[in-house]
N, C-alpha and C positions, 0 to 999 in steps of 0.2 A: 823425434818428437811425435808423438802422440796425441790425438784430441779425441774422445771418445762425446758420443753425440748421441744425447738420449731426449725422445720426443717422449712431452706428455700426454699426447693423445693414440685410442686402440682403436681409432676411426681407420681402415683400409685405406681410405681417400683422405688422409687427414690434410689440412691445409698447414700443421704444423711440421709433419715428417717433409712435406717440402719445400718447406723454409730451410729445415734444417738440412736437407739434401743440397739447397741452394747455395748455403754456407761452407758445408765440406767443399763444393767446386770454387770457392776463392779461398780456401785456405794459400798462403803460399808452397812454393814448391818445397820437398823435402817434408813437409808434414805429414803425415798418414790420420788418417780418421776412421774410425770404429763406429759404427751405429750399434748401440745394444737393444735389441728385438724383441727382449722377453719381459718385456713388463707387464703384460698381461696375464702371465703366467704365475707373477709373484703374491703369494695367501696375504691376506689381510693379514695382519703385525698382528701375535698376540704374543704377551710375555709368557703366557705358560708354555707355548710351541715352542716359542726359542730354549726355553731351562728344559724342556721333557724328550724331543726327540732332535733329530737330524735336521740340522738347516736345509731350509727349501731349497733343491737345486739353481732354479732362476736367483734365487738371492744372492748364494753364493757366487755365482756367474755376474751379477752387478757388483757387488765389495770385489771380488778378484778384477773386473774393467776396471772400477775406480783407481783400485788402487796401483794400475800399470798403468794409468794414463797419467800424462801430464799436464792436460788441462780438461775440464769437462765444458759443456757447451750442453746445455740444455732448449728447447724448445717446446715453450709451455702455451696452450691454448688457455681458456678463462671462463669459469662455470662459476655461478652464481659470484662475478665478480672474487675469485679466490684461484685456487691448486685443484687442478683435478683430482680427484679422490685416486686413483691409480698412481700419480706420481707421487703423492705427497705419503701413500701407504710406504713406496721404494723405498722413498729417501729416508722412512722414519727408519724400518728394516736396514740401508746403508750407515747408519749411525749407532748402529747396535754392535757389539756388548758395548754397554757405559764404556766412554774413554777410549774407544777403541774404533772409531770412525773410520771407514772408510774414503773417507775426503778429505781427513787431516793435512792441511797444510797444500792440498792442491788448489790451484788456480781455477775459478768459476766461471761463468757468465752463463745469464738465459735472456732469451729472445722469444718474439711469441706471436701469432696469429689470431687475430679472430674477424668473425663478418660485421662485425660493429665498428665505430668510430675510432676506437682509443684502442686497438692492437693487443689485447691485453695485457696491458699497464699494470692493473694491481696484482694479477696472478704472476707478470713478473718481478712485483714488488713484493710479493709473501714470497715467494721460490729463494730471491737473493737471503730474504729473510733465515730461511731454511736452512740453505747450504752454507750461511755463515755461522748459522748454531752447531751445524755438522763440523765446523771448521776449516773450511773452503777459505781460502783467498778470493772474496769473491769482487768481481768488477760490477763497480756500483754504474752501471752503464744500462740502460735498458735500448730495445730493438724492437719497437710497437710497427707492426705491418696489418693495419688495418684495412678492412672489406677485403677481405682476401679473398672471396669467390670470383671477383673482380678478374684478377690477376692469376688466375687458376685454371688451366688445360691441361687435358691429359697428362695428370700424376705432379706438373710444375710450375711452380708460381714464378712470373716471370716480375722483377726490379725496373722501378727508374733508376735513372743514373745516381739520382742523389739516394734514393733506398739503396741500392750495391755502393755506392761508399760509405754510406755510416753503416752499413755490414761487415767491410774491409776494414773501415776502421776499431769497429769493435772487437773484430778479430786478430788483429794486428794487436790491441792491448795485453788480450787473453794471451798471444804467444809471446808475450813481451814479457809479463808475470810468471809463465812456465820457464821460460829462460833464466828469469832471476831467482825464482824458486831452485833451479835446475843449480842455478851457479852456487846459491846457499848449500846447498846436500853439500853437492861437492867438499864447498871449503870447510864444511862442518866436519864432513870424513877425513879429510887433508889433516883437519887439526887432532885427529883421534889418537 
């Protein structure tokens, strides 16, 4: 099992890459996790790029994670109440050629950081948004971890008890979903 872990923030210090760092150390055992690193690297979406030359190396390198992983876990911070312009370019880029997404049918969830009150709540309520257009399985579950500077030392944000369980618990769904997903393939193939 697979969970591939992509932060929407290119802040060095970001308070979302160690949320999301937080998350791969309760995943349970047996699971592996992937962080994918190059989203800063990925051009602005434009349709003539895509029909004229060669896909961007970083893009391809995100559609080939997606599409090995078996569940994604994103970790979105909250700009102007919304998607950071860096993740919301990726995911447009992972849902490219029409019909041919990259997320198809895998299992989702985002969680999310900010210094303000409410964790960002709407940029993970446009993100579910997203990745259910992409065709994500996505878990309608949000993980708001607000004033996160608070909670923030050297490179890691540290939990209450009750924030590390409804983290465990929300990951415990997403591998709950990958396994059913995991068990459909299967019987789908079985019946071929």
């Amino acid at each position: 099992m697979r969970v591939l872990g992509i932060s929407g923030s290119l802040r060095r210090d970001s308070y979302n890459t160690a949320l999301l760092r937080a998350a791969a150390e309760r995943l349970p055992g047996g699971v592996e996790f992937v962080a994918f690193e190059r989203l800063a690297e990925i051009p602005a979406y434009d349709a003539d790029l895509e029909e004229t030359t060669e896909t961007p190396d970083a893009v391809e390198d995100l559609r080939a994670a997606m599409r090995e992983a078996d569940a994604v876990l994103i970790s979105t911070p909250e700009y102007n109440s919304s998607i950071p312009g860096a993740l919301k370019n990726a995911l447009d880029w992972a849902s490219r050629p029409a019909g041919e997404s990259a997320l198809m049918g895998t299992p989702a969830a985002v969680i999310g950081a900010s210094t303000g009150m409410f964790g960002a709540v709407w940029a993970q309520a446009e993100t579910r948004k997203v990745l259910g257009a992409l065709g994500g399985r996505v878990i309608e579950r949000e993980f708001p971890f607000a004033r996160a500077q608070d909670a923030y030392t050297d490179g890691e944000v540290t939990l209450t008890p009750e924030q590390s369980n409804a983290l465990e618990e929300l990951l415990r769904e997403l591998i709950a979903s990958a396994e059913e997903a995991a068990e459909a393939r299967a019987t789908a193939g079985a019946s071929r």
